[in-house]
Backbone bond lengths (Angstrom), bond angles and torsions (degrees), N, CA, C in turn:
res aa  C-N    CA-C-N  psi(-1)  N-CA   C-N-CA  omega(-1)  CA-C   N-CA-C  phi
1 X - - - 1.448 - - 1.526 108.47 -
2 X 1.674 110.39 141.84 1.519 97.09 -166.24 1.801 99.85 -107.39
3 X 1.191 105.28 137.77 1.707 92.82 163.59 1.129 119.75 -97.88
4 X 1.568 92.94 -161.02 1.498 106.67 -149.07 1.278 100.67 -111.37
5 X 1.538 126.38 135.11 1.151 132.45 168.38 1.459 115.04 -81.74
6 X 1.178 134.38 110.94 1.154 145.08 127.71 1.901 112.39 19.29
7 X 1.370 86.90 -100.92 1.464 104.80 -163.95 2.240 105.09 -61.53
8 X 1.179 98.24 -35.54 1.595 97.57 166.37 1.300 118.13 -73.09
9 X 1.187 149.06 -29.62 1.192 131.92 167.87 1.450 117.73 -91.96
10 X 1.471 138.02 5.43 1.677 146.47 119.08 1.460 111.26 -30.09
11 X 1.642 117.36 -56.44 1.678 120.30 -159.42 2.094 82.14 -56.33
12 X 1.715 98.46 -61.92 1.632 94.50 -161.55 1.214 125.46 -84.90
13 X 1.711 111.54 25.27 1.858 117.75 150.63 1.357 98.17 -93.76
14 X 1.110 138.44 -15.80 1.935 130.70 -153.45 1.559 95.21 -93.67
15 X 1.413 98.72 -43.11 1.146 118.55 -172.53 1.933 125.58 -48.77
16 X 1.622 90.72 -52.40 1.600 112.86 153.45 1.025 116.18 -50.64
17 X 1.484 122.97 -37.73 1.632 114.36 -159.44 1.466 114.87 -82.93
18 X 1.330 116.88 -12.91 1.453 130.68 -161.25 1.585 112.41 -65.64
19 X 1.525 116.83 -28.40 1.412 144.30 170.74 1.449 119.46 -91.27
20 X 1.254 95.79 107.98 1.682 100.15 171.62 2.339 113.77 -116.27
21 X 1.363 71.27 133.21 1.545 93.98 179.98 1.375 110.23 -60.48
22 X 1.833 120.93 126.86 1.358 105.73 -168.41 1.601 103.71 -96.66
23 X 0.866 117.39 146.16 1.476 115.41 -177.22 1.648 123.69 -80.79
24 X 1.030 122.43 124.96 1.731 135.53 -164.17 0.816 109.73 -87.91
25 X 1.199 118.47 134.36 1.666 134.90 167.73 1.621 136.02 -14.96
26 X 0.683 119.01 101.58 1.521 96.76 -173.56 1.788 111.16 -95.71
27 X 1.860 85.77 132.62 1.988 74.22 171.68 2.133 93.48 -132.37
28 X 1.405 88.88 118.44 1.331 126.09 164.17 1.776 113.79 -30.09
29 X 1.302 93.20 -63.35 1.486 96.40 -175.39 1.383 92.10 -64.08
30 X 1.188 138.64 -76.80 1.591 139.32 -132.74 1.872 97.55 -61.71
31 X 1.345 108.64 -40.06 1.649 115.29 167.32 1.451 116.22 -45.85
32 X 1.534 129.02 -51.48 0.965 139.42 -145.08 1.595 95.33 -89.67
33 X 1.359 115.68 -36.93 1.603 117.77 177.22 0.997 101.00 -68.34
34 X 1.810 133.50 -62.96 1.475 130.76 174.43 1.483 109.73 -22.59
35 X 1.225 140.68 -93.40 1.313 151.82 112.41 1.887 118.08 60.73
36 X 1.620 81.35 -68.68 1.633 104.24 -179.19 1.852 103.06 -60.56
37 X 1.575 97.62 -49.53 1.366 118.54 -165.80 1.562 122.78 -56.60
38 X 1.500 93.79 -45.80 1.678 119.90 -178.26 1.711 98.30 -68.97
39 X 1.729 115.63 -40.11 1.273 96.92 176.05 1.858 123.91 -72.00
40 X 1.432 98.59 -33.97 1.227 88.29 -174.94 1.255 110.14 -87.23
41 X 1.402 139.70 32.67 1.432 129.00 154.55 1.043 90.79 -99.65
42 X 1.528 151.52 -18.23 1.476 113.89 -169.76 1.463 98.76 -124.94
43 X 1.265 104.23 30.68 1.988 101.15 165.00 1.822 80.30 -124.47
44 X 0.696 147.05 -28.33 1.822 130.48 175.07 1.699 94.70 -73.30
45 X 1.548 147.33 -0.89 0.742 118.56 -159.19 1.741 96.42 -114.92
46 X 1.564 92.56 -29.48 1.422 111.94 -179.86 1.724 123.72 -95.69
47 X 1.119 122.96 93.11 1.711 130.38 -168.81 1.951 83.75 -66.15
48 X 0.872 123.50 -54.63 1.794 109.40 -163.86 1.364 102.85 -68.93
49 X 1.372 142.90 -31.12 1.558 141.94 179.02 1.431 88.73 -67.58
50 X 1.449 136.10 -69.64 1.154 139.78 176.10 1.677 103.40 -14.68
51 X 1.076 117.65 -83.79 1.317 147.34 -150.69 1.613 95.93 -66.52
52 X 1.625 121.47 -48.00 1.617 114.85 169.40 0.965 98.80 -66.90
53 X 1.341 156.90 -16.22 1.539 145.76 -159.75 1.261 94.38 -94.52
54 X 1.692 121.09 -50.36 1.257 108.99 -147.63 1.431 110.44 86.90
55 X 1.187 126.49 24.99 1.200 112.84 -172.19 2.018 98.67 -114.14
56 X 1.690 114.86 147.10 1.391 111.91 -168.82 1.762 95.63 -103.84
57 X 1.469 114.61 169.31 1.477 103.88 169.37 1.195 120.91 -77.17
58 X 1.485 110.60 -6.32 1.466 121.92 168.09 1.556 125.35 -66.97
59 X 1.591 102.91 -37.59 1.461 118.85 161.19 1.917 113.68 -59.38
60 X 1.273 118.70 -39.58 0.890 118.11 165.29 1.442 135.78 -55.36
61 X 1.534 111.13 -39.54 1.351 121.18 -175.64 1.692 109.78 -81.46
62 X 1.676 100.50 -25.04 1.414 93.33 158.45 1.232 140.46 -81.24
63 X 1.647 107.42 -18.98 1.318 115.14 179.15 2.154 104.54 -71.53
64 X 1.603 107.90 -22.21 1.429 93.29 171.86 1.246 125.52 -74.46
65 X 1.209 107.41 -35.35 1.881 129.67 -178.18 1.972 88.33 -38.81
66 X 1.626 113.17 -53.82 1.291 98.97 -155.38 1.438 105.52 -101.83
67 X 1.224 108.40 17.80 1.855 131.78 164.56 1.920 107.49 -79.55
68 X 1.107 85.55 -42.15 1.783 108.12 -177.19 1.701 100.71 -71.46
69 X 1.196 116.76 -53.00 1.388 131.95 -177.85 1.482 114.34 -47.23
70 X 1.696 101.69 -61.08 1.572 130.51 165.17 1.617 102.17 -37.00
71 X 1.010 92.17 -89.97 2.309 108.57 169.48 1.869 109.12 -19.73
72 X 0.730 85.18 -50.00 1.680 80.09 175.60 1.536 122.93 -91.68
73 X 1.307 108.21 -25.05 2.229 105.96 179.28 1.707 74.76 -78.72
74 X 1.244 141.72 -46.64 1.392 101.08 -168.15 1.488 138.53 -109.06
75 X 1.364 83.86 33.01 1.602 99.19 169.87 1.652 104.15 -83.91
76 X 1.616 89.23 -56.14 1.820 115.73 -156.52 2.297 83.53 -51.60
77 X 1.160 107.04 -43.19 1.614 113.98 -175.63 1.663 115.17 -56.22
78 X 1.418 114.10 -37.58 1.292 113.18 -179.74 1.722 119.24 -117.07
């Protein structure tokens, strides 16, 4: 069984650390449509989630209208 060196597996954690990830922009709206979107494909897909929610397909078609709404302030923004 082979061990472990100490001081060699330090060189290749230090080594990792030298690089830092820059952090990206965040835009709110474009999330919030994503978001909107992911829900309403899987409550139009599901009548019983629907139905625990309480939610109508009418609620749905409005929740895209302001998915659509979302989609465009953050285009026109970036």
């Amino acid at each position: 069984m082979e061990s472990i060196h100490l001081p060699t597996l330090a060189a290749h954690t230090s080594e990792s650390r030298g690089t830092r990830a820059t952090r990206r922009k965040v835009n709110g709206q474009a999330t919030a449509a994503l978001l909107i979107q992911m829900a309403t494909e899987i409550l139009t897909a599901s009548p019983t989630l629907r139905k625990k929610a309480n939610i109508t397909l009418m609620d749905l078609a409005a929740a895209d209208k302001i998915r659509k709404d979302l989609t465009k302030k953050a285009t026109l923004l970036y």
